[in-house]
Biopython code that builds the backbone (N, CA, C, O; Angstrom):
import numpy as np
from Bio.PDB.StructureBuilder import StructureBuilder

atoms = [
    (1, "UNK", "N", (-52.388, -12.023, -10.999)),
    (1, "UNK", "CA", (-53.233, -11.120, -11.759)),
    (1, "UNK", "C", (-54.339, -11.895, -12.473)),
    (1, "UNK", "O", (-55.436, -11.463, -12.826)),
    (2, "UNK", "N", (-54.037, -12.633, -12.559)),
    (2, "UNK", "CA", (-55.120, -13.867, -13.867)),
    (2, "UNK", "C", (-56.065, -14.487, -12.647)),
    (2, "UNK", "O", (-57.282, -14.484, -12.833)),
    (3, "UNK", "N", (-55.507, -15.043, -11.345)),
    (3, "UNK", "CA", (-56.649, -15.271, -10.827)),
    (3, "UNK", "C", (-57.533, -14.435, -9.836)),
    (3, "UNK", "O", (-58.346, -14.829, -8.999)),
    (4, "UNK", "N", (-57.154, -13.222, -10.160)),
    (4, "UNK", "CA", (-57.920, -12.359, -9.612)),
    (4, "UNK", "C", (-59.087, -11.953, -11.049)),
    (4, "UNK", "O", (-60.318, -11.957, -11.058)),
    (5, "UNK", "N", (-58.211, -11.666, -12.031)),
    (5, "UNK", "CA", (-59.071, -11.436, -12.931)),
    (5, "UNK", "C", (-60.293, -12.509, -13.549)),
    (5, "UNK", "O", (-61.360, -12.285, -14.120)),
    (6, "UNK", "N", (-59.588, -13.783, -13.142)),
    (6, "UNK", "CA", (-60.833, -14.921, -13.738)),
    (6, "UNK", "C", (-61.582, -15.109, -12.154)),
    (6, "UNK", "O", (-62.406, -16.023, -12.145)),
    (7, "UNK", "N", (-61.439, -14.495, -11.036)),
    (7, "UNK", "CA", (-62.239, -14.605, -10.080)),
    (7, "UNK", "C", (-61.950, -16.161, -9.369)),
    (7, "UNK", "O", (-62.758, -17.033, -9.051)),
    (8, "UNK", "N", (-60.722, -16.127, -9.281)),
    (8, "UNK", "CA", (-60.269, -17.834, -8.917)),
    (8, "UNK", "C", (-60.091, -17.475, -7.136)),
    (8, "UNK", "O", (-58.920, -17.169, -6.913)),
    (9, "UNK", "N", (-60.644, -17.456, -6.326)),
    (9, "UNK", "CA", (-60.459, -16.642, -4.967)),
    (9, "UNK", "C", (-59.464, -18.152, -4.457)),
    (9, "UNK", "O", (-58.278, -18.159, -4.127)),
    (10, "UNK", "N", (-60.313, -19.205, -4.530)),
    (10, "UNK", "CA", (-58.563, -20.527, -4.179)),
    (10, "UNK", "C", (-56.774, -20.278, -4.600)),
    (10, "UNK", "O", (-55.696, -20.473, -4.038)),
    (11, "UNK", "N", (-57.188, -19.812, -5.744)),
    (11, "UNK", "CA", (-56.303, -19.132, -6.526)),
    (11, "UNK", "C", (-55.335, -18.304, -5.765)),
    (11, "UNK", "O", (-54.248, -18.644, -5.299)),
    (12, "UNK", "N", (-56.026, -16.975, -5.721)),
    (12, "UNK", "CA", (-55.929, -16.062, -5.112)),
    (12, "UNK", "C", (-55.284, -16.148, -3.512)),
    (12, "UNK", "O", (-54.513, -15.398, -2.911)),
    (13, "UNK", "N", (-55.911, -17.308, -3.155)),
    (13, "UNK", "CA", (-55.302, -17.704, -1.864)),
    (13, "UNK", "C", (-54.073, -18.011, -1.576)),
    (13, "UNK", "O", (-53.225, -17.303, -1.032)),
    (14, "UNK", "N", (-53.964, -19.448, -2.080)),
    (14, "UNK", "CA", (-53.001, -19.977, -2.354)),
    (14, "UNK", "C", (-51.749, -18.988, -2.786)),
    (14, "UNK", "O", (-50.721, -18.914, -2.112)),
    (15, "UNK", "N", (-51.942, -18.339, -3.834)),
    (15, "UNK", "CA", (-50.977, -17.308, -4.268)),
    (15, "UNK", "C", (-50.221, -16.600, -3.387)),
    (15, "UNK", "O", (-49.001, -16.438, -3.398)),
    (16, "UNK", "N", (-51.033, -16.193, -2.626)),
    (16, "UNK", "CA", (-50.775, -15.225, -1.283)),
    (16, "UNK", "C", (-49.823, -15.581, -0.548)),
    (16, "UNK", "O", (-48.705, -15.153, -0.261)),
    (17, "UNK", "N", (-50.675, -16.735, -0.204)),
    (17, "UNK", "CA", (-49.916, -17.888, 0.890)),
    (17, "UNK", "C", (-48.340, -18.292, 0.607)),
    (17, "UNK", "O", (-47.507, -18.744, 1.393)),
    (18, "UNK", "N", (-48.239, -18.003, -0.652)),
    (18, "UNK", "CA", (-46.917, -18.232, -1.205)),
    (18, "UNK", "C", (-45.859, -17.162, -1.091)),
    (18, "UNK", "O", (-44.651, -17.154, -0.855)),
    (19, "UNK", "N", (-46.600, -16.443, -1.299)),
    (19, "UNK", "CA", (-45.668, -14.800, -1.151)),
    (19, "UNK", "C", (-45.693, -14.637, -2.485)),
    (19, "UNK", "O", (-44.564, -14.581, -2.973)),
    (20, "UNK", "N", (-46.730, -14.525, -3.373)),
    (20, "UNK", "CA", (-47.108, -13.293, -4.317)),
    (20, "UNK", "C", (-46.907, -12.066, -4.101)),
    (20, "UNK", "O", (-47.439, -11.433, -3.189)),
    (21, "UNK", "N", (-45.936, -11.516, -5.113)),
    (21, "UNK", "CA", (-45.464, -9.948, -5.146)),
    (21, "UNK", "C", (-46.978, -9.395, -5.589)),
    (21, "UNK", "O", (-47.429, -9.341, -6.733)),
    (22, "UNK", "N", (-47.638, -8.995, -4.321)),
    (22, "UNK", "CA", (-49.097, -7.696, -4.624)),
    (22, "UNK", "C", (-48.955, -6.651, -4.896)),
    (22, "UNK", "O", (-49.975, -5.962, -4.900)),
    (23, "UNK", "N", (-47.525, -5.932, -5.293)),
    (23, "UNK", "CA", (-47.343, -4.974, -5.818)),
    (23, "UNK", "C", (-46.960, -5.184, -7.639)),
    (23, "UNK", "O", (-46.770, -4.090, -8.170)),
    (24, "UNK", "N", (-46.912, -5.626, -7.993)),
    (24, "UNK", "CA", (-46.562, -6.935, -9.538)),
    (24, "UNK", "C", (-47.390, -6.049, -10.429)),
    (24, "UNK", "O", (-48.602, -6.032, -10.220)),
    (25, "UNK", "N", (-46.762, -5.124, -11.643)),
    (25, "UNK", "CA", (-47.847, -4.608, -12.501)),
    (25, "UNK", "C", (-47.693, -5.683, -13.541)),
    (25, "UNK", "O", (-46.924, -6.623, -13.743)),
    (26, "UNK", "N", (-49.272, -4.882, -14.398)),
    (26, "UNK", "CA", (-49.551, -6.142, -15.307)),
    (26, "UNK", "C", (-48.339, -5.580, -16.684)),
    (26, "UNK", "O", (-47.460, -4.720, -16.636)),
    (27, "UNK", "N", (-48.629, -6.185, -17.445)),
    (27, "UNK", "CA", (-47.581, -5.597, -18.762)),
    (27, "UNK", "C", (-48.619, -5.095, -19.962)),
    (27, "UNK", "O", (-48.478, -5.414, -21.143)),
    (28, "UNK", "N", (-49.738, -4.212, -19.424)),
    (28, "UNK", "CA", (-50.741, -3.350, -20.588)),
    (28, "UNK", "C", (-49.756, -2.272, -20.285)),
    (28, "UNK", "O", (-48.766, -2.363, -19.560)),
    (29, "UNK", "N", (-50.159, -1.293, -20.915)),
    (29, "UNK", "CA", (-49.751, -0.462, -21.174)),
    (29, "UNK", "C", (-49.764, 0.927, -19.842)),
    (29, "UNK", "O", (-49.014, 1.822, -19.453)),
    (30, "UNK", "N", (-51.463, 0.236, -19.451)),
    (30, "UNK", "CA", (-51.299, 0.862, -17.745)),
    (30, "UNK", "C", (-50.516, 0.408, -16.764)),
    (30, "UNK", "O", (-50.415, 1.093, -15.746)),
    (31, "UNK", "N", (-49.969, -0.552, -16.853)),
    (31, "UNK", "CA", (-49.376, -1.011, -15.412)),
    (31, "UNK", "C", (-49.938, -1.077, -14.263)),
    (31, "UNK", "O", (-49.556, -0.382, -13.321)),
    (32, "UNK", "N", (-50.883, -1.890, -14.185)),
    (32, "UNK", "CA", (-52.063, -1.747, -12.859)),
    (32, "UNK", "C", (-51.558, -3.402, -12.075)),
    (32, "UNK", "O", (-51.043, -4.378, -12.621)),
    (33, "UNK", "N", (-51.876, -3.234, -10.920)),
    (33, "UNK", "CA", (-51.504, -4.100, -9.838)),
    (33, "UNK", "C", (-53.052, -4.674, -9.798)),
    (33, "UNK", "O", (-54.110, -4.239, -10.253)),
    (34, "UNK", "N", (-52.714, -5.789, -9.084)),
    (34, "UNK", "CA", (-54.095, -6.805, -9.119)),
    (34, "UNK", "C", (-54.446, -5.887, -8.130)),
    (34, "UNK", "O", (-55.393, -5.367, -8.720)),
    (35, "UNK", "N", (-54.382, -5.288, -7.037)),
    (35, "UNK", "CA", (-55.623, -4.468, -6.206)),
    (35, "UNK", "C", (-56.480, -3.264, -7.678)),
    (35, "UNK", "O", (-57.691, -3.058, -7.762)),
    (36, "UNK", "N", (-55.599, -2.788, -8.453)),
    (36, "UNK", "CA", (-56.202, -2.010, -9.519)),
    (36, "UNK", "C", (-57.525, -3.374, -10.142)),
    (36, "UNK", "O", (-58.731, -3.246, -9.933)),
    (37, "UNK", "N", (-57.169, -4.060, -10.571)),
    (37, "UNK", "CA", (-57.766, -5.430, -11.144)),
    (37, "UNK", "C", (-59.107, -5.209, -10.097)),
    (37, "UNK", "O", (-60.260, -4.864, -10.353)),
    (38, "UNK", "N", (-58.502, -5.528, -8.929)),
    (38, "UNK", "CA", (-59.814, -5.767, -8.027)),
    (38, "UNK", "C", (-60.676, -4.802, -7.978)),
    (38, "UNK", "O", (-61.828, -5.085, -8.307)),
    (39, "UNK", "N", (-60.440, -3.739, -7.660)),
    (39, "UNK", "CA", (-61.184, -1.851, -7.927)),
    (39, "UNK", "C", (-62.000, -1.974, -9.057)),
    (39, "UNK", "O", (-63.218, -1.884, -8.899)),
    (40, "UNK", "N", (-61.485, -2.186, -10.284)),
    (40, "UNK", "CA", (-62.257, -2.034, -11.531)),
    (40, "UNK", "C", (-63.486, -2.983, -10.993)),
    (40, "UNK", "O", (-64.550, -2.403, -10.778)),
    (41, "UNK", "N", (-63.412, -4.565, -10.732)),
    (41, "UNK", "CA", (-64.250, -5.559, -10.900)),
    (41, "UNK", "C", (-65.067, -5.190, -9.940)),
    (41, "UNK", "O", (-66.061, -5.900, -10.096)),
    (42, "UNK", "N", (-65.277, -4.329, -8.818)),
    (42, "UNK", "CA", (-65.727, -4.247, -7.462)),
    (42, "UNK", "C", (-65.984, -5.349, -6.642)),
    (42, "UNK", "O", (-67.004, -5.606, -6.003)),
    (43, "UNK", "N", (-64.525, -6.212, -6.774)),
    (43, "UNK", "CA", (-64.707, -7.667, -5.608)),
    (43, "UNK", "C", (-63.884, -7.420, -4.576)),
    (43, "UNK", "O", (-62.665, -7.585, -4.519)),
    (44, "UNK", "N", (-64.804, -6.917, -3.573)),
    (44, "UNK", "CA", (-64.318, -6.761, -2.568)),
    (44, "UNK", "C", (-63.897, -7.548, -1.640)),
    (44, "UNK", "O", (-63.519, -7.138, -0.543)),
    (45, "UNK", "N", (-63.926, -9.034, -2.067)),
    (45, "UNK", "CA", (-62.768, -9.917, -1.069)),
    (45, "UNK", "C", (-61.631, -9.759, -1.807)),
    (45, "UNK", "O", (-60.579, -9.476, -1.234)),
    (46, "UNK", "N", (-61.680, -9.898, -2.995)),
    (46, "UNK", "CA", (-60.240, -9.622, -3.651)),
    (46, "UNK", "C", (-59.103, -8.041, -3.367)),
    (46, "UNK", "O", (-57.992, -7.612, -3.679)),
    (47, "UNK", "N", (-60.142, -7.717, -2.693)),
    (47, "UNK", "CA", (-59.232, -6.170, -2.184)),
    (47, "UNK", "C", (-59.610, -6.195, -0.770)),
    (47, "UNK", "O", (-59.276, -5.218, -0.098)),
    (48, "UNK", "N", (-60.143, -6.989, -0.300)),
    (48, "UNK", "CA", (-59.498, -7.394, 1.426)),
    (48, "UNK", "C", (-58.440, -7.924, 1.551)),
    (48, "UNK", "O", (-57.519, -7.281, 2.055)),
    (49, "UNK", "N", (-58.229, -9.397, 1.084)),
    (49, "UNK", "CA", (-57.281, -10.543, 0.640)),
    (49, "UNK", "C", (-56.131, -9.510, 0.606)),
    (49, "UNK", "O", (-55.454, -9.120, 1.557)),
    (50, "UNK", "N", (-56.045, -9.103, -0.874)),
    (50, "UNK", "CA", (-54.466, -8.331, -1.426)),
    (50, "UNK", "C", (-54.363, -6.861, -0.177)),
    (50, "UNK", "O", (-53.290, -6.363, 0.161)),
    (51, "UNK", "N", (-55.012, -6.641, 0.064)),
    (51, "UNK", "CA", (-54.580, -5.168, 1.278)),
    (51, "UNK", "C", (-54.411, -6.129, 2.168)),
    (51, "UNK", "O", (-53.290, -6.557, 1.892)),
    (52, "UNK", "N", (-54.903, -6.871, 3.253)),
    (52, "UNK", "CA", (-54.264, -8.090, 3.842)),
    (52, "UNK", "C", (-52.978, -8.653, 4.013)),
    (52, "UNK", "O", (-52.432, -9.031, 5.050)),
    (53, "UNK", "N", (-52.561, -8.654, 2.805)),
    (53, "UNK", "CA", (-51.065, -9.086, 2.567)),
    (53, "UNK", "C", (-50.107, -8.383, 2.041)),
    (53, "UNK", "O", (-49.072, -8.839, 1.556)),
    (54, "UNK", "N", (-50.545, -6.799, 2.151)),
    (54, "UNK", "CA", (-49.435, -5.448, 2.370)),
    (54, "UNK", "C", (-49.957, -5.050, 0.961)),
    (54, "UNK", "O", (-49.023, -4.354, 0.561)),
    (55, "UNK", "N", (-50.584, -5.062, 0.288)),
    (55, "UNK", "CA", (-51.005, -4.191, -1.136)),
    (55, "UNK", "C", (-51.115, -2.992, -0.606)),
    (55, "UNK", "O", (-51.594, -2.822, 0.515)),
    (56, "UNK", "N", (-50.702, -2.080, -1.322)),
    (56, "UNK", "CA", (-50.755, -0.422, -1.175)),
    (56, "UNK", "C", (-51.591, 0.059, -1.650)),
    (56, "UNK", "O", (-51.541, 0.512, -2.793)),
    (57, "UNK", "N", (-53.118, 0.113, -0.514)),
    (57, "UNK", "CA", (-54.212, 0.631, -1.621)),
    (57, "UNK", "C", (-54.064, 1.954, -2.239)),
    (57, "UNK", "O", (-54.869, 2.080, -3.161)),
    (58, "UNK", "N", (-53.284, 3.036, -2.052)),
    (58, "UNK", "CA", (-52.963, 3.946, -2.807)),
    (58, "UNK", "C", (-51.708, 4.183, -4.039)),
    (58, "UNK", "O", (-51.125, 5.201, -4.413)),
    (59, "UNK", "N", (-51.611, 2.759, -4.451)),
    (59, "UNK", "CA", (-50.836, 2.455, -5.436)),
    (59, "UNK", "C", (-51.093, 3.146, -6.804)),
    (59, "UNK", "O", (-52.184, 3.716, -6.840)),
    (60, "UNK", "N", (-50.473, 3.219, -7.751)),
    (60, "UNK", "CA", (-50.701, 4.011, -9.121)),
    (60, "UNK", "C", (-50.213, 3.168, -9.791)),
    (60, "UNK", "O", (-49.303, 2.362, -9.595)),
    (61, "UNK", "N", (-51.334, 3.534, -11.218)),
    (61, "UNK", "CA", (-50.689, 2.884, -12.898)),
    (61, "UNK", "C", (-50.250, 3.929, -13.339)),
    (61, "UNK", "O", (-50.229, 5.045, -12.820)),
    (62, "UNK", "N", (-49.675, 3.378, -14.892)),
    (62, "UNK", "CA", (-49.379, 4.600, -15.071)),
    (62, "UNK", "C", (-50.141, 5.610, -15.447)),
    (62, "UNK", "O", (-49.503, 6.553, -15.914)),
    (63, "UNK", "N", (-51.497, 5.761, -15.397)),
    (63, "UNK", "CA", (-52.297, 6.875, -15.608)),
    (63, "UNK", "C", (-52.078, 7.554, -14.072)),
    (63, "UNK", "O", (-51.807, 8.727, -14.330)),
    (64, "UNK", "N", (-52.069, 7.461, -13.217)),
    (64, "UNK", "CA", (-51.395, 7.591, -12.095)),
    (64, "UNK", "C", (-53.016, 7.283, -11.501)),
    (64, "UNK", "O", (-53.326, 7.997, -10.547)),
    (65, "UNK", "N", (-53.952, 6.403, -11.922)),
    (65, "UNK", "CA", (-55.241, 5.848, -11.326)),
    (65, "UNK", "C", (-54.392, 4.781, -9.714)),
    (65, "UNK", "O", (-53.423, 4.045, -9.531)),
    (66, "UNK", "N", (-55.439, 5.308, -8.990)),
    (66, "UNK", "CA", (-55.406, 4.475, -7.727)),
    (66, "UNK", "C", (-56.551, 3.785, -7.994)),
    (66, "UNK", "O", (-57.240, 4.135, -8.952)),
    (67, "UNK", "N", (-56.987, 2.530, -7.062)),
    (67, "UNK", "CA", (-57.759, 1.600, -7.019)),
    (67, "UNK", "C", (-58.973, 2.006, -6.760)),
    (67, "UNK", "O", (-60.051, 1.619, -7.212)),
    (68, "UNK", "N", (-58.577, 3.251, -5.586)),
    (68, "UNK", "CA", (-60.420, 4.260, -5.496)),
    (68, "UNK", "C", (-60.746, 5.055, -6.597)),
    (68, "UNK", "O", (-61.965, 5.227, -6.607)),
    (69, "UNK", "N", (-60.165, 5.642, -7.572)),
    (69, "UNK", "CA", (-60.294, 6.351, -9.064)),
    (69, "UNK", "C", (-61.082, 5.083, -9.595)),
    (69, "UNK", "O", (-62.306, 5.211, -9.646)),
    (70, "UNK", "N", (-60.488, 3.772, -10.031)),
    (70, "UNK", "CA", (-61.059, 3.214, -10.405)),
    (70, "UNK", "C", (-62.301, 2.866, -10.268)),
    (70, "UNK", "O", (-63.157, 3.072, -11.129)),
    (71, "UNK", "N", (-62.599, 2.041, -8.648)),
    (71, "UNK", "CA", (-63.520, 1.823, -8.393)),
    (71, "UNK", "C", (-64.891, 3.041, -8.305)),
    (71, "UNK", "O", (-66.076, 2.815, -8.062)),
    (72, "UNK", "N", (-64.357, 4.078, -8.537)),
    (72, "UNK", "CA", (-65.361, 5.573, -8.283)),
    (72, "UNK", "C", (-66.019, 5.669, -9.886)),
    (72, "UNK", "O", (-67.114, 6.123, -10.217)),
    (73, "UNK", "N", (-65.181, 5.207, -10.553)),
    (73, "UNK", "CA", (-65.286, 5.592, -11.910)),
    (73, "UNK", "C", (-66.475, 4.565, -11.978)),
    (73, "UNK", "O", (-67.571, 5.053, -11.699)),
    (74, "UNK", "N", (-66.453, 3.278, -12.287)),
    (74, "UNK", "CA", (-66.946, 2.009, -12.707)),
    (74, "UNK", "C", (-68.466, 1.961, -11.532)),
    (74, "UNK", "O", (-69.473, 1.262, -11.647)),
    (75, "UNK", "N", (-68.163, 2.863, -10.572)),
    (75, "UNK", "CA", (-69.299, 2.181, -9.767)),
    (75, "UNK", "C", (-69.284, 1.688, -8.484)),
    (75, "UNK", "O", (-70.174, 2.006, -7.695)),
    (76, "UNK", "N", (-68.704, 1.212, -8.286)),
    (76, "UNK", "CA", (-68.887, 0.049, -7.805)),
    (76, "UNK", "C", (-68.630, 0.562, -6.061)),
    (76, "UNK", "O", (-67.532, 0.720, -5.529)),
    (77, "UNK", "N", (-69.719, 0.711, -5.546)),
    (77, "UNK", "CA", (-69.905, 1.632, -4.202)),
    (77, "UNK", "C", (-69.559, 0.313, -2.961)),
    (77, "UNK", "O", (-68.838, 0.927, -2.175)),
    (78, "UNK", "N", (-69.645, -0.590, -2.612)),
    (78, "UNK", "CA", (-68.716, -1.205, -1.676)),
    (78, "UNK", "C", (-67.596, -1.533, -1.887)),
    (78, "UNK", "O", (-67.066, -1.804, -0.810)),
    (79, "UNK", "N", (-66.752, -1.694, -2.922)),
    (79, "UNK", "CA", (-65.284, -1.373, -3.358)),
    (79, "UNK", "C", (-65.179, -0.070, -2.961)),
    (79, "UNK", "O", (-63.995, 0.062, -2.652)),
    (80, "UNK", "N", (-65.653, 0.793, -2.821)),
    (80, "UNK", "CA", (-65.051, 2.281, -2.405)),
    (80, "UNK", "C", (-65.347, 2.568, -0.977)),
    (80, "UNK", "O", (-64.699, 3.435, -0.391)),
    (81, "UNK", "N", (-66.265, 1.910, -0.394)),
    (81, "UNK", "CA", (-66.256, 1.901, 0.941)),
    (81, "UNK", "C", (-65.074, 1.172, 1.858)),
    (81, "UNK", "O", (-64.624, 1.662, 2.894)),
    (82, "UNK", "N", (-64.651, -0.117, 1.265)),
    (82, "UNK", "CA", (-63.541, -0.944, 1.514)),
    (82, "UNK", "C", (-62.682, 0.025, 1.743)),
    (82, "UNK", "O", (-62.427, 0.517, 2.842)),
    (83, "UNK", "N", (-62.053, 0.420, 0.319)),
    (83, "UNK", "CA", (-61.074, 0.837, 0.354)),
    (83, "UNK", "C", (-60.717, 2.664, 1.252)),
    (83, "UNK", "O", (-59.758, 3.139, 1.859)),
    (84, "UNK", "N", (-61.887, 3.085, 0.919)),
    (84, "UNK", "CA", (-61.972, 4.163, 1.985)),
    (84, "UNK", "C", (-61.787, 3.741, 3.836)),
    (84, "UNK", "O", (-61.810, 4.652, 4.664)),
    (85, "UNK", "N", (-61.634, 2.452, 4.204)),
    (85, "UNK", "CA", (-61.698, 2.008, 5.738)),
    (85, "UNK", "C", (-60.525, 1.581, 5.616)),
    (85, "UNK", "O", (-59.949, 1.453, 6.696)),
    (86, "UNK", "N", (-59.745, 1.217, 4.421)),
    (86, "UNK", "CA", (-58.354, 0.540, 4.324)),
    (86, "UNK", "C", (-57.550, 1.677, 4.108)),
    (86, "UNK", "O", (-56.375, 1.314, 4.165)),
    (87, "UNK", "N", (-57.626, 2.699, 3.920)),
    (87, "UNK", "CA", (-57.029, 4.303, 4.163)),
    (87, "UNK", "C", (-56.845, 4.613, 2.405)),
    (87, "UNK", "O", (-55.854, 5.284, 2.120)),
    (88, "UNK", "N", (-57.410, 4.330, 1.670)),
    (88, "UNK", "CA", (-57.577, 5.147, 0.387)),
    (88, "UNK", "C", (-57.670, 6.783, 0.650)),
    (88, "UNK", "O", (-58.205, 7.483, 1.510)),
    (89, "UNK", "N", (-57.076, 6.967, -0.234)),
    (89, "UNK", "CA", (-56.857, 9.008, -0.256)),
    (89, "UNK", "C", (-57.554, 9.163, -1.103)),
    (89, "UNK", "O", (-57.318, 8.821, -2.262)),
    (90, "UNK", "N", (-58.971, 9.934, -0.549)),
    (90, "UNK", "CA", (-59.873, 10.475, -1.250)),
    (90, "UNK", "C", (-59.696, 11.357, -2.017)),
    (90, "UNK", "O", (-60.437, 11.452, -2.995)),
    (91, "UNK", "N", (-58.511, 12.391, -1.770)),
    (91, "UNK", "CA", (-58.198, 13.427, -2.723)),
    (91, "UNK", "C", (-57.149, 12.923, -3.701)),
    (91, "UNK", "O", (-56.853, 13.661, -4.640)),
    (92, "UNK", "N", (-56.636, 11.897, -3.592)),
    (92, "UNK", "CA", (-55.632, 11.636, -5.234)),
    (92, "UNK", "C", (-56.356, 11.905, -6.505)),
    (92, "UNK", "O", (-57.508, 11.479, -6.587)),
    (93, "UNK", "N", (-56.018, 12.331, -7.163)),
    (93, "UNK", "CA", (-56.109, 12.573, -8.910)),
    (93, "UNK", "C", (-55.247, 11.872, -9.716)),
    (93, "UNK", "O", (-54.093, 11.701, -9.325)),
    (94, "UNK", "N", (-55.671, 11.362, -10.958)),
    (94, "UNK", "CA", (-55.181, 10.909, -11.882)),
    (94, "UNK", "C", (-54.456, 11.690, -12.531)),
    (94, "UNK", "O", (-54.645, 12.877, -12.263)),
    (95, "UNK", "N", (-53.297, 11.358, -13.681)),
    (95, "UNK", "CA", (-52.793, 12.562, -14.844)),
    (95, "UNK", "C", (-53.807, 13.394, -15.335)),
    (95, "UNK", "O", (-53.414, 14.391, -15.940)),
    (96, "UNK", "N", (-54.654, 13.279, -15.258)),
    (96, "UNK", "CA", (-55.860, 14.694, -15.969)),
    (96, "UNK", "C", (-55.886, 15.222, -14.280)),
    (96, "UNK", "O", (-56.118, 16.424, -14.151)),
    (97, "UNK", "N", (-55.780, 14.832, -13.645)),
    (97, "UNK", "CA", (-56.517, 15.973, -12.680)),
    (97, "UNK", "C", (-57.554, 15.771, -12.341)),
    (97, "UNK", "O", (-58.223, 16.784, -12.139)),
    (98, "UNK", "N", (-58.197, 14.506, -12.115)),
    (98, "UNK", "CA", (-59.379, 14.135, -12.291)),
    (98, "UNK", "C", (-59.703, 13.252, -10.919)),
    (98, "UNK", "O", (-59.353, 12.086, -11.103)),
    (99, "UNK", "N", (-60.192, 13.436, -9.779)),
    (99, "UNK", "CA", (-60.689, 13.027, -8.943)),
    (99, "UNK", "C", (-61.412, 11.346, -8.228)),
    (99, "UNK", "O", (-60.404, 10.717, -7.905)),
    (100, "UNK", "N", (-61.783, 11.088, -8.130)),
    (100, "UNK", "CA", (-62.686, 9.966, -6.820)),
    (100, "UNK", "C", (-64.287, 10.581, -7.331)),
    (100, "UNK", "O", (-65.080, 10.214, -8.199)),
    (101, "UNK", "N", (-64.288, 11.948, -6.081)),
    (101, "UNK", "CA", (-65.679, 12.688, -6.657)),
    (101, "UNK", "C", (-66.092, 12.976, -7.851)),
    (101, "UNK", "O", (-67.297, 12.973, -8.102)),
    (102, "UNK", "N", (-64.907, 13.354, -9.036)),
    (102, "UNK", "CA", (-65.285, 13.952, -10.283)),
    (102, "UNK", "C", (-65.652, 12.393, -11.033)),
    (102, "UNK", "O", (-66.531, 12.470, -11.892)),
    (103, "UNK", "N", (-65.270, 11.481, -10.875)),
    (103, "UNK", "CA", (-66.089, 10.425, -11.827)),
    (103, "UNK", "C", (-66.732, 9.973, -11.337)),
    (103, "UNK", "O", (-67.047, 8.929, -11.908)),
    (104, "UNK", "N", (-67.325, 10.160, -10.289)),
    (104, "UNK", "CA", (-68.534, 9.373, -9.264)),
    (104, "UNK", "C", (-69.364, 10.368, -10.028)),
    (104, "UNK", "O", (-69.910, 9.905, -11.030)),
    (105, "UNK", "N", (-69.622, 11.955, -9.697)),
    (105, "UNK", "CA", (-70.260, 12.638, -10.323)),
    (105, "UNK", "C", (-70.455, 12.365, -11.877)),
    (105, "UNK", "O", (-71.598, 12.157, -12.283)),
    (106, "UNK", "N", (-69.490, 12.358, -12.675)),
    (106, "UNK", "CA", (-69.670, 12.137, -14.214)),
    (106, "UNK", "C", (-70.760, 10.896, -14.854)),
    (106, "UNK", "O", (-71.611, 10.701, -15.722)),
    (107, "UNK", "N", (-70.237, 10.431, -14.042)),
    (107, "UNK", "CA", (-71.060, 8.564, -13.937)),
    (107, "UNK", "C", (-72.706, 8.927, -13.183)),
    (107, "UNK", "O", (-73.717, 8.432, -13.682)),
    (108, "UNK", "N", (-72.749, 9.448, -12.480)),
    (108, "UNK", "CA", (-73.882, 9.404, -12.232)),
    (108, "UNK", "C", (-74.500, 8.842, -10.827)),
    (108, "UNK", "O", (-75.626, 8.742, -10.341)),
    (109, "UNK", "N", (-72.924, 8.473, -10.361)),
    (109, "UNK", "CA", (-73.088, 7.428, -9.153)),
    (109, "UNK", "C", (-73.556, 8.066, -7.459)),
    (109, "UNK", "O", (-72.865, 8.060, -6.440)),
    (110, "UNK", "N", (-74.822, 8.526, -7.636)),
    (110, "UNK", "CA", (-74.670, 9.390, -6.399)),
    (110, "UNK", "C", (-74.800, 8.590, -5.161)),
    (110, "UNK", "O", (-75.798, 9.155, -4.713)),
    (111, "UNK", "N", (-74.553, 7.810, -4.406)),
    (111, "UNK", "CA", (-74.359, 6.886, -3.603)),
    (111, "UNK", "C", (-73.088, 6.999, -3.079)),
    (111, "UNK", "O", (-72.717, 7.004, -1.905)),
    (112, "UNK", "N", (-72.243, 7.125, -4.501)),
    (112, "UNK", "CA", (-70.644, 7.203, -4.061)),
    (112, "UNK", "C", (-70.261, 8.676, -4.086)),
    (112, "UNK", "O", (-69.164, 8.972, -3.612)),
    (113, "UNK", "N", (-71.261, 9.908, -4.726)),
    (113, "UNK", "CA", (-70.667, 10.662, -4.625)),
    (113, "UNK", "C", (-71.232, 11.528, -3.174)),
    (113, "UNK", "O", (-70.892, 12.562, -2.598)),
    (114, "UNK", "N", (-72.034, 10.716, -3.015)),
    (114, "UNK", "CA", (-72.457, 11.158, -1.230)),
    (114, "UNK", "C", (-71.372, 10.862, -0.230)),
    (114, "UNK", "O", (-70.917, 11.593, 0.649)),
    (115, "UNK", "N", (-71.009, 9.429, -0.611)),
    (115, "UNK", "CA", (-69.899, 8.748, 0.815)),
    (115, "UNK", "C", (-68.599, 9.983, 0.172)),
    (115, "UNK", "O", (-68.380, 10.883, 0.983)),
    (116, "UNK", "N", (-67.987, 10.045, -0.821)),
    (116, "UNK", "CA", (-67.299, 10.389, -0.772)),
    (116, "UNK", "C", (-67.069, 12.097, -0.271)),
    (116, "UNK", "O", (-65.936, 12.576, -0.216)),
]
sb = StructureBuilder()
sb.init_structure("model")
sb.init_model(0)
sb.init_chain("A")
sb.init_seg("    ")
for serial, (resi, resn, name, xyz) in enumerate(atoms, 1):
    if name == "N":
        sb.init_residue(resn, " ", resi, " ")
    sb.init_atom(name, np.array(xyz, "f"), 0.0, 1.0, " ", f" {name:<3s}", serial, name[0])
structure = sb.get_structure()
């Protein structure tokens, strides 16, 4: 989780290579998996890499956010293309009920709220 989050991609490697649990939540209060980590940051080798080595891109925290919620929310329009070719479910919702499209729209992001 730390070297995804400090952007350590050797790191990241290596880790892998070891058999890093990519399903591993963090201990905030969300419980987000480093593919969540990667979604927010929109580094999309870091969410090739971890889907690569069996990450469940339709994984949940406990807001019940998937990695495409995230990345829809924040922006970040080739993180959502990724993960849309890596089989992200465009229709999951978060605990509000709250969409992929509905924070692409809220945000302003029409790029993503076109692909999506």
């Amino acid at each position: 989780m730390v070297a995804v989050r400090e952007e350590r991609p050797e790191s990241v490697k290596l880790l892998l290579e070891r058999g890093a649990d990519v399903e591993l939540q963090d201990e905030t209060p969300e419980c987000q998996t480093c593919l969540h980590q990667a979604a927010s940051t929109g580094s999309s080798q870091y969410i090739r890499m971890l889907a690569q080595s069996g990450a469940n891109v339709n994984c949940r925290d406990n807001n019940e956010y998937t990695p495409l919620l995230l990345a829809s929310e924040v922006g970040h329009l080739d993180a959502v293309q990724l993960l849309l070719q890596l089989g992200a479910d465009v229709d999951a919702v978060c605990d509000a009920g709250n969409s992929s499209l509905f924070f692409a729209s809220l945000e302003g992001k029409v790029e993503i709220v076109e692909l999506l």
